[in-house]
C-alpha positions in Angstrom: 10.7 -12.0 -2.4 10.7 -8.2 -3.3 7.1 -6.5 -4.9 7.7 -3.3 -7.7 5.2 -0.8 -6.4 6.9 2.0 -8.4 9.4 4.5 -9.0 11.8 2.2 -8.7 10.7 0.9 -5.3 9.8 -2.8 -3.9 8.5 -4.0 -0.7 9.5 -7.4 1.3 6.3 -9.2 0.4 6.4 -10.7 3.7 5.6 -7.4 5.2 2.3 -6.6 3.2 -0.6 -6.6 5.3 -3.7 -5.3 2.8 -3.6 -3.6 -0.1 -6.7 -1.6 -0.5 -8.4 0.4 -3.5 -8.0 4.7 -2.4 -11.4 5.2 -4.2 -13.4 2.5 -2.3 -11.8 2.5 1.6 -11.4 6.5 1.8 -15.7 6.4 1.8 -15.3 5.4 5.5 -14.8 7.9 7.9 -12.6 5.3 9.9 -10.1 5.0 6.9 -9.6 8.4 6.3 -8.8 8.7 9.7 -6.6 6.4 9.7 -4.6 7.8 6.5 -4.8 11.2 8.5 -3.0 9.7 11.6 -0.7 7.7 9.6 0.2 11.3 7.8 1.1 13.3 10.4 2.9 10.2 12.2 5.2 10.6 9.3 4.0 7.1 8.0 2.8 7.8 4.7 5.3 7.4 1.6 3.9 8.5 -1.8 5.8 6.9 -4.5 4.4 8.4 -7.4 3.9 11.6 -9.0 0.6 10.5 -10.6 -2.8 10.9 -8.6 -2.4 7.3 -6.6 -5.1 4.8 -7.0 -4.2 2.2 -3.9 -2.6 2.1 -0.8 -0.2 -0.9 0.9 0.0 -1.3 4.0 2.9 -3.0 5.6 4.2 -3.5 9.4 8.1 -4.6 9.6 10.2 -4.7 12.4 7.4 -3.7 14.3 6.7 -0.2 12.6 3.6 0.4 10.1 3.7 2.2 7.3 1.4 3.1 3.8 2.8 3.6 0.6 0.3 5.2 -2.0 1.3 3.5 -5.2 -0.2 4.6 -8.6 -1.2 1.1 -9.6 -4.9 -0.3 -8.7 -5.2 -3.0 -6.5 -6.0 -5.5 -9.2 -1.8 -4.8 -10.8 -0.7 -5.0 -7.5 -1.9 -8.3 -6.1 -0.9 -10.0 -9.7 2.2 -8.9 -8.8 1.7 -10.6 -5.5 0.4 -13.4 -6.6 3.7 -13.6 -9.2 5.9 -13.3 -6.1 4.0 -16.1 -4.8 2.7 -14.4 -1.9 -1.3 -14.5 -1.6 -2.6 -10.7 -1.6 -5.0 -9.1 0.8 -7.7 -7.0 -0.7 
């Protein structure tokens, strides 16, 4: 099954591995790290124009990557949850 995540885009819901609140995780110095590395690894895909309130993070065929989604975490795992998959906060 295929999650909308916005502008037009969707994501294998087999491939999510956490979806986690921007505003929250990016407290921890660890996490911003993290987004940092995942930046200028070329990882990061923003898929909206709007300031973007979550992150998903997703590993498939063995390469990670984050999309920054304007929806909060809460929209996004109903949508999981509506897929049938069981989200990861």
């Amino acid at each position: 099954m295929y999650l909308p995540i916005g502008s037009d885009m969707s994501l294998r819901d087999s491939s999510i591995i956490g979806i986690f609140d921007l505003d929250n995780t990016t407290s921890s110095k660890d996490t911003r790290a993290f987004l940092k590395q995942a930046e200028d690894g070329g990882q990061v895909v923003t898929v909206t124009d709007e300031l973007p309130k979550a992150f998903i993070l997703t590993r498939e065929f063995t390469m990670d990557r984050v999309y920054l989604t304007q929806f909060s975490t809460a929209t996004v795992a109903a949508r999981c949850e509506a897929a049938g998959q069981k989200p990861t906060k």
